[in-house]
Structure formats: C-alpha cells, structure tokens
C-alpha positions as CSV (number, residue, x, y, z in Angstrom):
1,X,-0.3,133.0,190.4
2,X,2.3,130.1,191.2
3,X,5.6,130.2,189.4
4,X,6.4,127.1,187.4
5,X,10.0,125.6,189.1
6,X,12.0,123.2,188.2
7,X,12.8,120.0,189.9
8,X,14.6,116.6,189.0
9,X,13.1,113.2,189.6
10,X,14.2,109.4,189.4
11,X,12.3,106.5,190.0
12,X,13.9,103.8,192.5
13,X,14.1,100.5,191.0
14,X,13.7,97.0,192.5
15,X,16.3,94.8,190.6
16,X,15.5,91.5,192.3
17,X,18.6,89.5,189.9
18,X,21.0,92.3,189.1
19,X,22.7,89.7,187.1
20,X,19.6,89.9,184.5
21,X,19.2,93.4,184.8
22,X,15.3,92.6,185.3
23,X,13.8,95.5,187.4
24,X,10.3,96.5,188.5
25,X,9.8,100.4,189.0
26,X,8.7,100.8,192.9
27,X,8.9,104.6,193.8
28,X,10.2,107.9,193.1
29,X,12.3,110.6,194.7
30,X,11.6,114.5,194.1
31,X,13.7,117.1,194.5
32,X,12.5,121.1,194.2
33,X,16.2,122.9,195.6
34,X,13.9,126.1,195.1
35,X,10.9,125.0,197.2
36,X,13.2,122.9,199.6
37,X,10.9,119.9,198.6
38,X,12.2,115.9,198.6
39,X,10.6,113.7,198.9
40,X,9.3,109.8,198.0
41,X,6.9,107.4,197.6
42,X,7.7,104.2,197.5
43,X,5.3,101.0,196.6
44,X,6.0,97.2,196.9
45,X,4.4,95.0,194.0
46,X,5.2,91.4,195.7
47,X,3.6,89.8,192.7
48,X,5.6,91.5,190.1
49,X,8.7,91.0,192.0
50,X,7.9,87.3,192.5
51,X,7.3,86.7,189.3
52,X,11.1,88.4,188.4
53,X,12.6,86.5,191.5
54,X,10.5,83.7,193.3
55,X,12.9,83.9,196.5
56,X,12.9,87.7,196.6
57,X,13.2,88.6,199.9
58,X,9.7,90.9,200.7
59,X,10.7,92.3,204.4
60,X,14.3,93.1,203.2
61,X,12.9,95.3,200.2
62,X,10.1,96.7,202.4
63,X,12.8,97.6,204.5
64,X,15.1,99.5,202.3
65,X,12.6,101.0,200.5
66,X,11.3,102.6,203.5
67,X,14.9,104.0,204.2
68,X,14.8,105.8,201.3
69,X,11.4,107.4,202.4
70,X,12.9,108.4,205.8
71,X,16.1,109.6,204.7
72,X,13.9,111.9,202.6
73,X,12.2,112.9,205.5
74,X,15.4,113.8,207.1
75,X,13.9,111.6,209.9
76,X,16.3,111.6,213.0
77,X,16.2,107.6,213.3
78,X,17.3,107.9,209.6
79,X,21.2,107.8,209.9
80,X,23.9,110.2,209.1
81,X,22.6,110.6,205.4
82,X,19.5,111.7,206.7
83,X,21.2,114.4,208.0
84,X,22.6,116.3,205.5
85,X,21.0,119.1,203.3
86,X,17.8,117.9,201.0
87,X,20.4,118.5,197.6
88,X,22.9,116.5,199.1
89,X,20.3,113.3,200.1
90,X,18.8,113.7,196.7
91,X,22.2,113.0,194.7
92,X,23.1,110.3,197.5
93,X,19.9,108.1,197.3
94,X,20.3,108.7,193.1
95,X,24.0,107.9,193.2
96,X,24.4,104.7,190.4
97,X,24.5,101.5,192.1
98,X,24.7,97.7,191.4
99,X,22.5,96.2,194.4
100,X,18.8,95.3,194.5
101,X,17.3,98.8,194.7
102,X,18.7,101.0,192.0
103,X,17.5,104.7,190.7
104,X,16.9,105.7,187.1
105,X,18.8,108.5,185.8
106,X,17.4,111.7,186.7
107,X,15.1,113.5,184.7
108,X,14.0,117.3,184.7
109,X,10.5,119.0,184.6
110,X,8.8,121.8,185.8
111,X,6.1,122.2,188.3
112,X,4.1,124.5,190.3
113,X,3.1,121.8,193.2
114,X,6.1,119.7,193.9
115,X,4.0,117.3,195.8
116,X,1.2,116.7,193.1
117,X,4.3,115.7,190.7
118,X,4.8,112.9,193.0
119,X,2.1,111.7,192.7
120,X,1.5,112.3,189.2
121,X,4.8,110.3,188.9
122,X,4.2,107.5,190.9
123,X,0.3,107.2,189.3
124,X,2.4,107.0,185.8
125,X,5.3,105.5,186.3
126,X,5.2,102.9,189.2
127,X,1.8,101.9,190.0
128,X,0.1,98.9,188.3
C-alpha cells in the first residue's frame, strides 16, 4: 500500500498585458520534497493568448515556458538555477513576479503518484 504525501503545486501563468492583469493558465509545476519529485508541464493555447494580446509574441513564450520545464528537469543546458536542489528550483520558478509568465500561489494536497497529479492538474486546470 502507497503512503499518501504531500506536495505543493502552482500553475504558471501566461500574462500577455501585465498592465491588465489578463492571464491564461499554461502549466503547472509539482513538487513532492518526500519523493524528490518536480516537475512540469507546460501547454501553449496561441488562440487564447491572441485573443488576450494579438501581438503576443508565440516563440518568446514557447521559449520560456520550456525553461521552466528544463529547469525542472535539472537539465545541464538549463543554467545555474537548474542546478540547485529540486526545493530550491521549486520556490525559484514560484517566486512572485511582474513579467509575462507568472505562477499562482502555491497550493497543498496530498498524493500517492506525484506524477498522475500532474496530470490531473494540468487536465483540470490548464487544458481547454
């Protein structure tokens, strides 16, 4: 029998005007300290962002989107953030910011498969 853990989540945020405040929820990050889990997934609605920001940049999001999916990974090609430890990474990609790609606040739950709460995340909270 699995023991339930817990682990925090946030979902990343595409503010395409941060003057408006408009965003469009493109990913989530989760961390599980106790299963040394993080991790992402990260999806780019152009459509929904268009329709917030007709001369949203696609490329640039894709881009730093994908950074926050490699510093997850702890991918060597991922910078100096990408190689510190998994708790550390976690609170730097969720650390508040006022630029195009933004996090929620974290939230807690509890999980036996940090991996399926991804994607049980990202099924509820980010895709269309």
């Amino acid at each position: 029998m699995h023991v339930a853990e817990s682990y925090d989540y946030a979902l990343i945020r595409v503010v395409p005007r941060v003057e408006r405040g408009e965003f469009i929820n493109a990913g989530v990050i989760v961390s599980c300290e106790s299963r040394q889990f993080l991790q992402a997934r990260v999806e780019v609605d152009e459509q929904r962002l268009r329709a917030l920001d007709p001369a949203i940049d696609i490329d640039t999001v894709r881009r730093h989107l994908q950074a926050i999916v490699r510093v997850c990974e702890g991918a060597p090609d991922a910078g100096p953030i990408a190689r510190l430890p998994r708790r550390a990474r976690f609170h730097w990609l969720t650390a508040t910011r006022s630029s195009i790609i933004q996090t929620s606040p974290i939230h807690m739950g509890r999980c036996t498969d940090p991996a399926g709460s991804v994607e049980r995340l990202f099924e509820r909270m980010v895709s269309t």
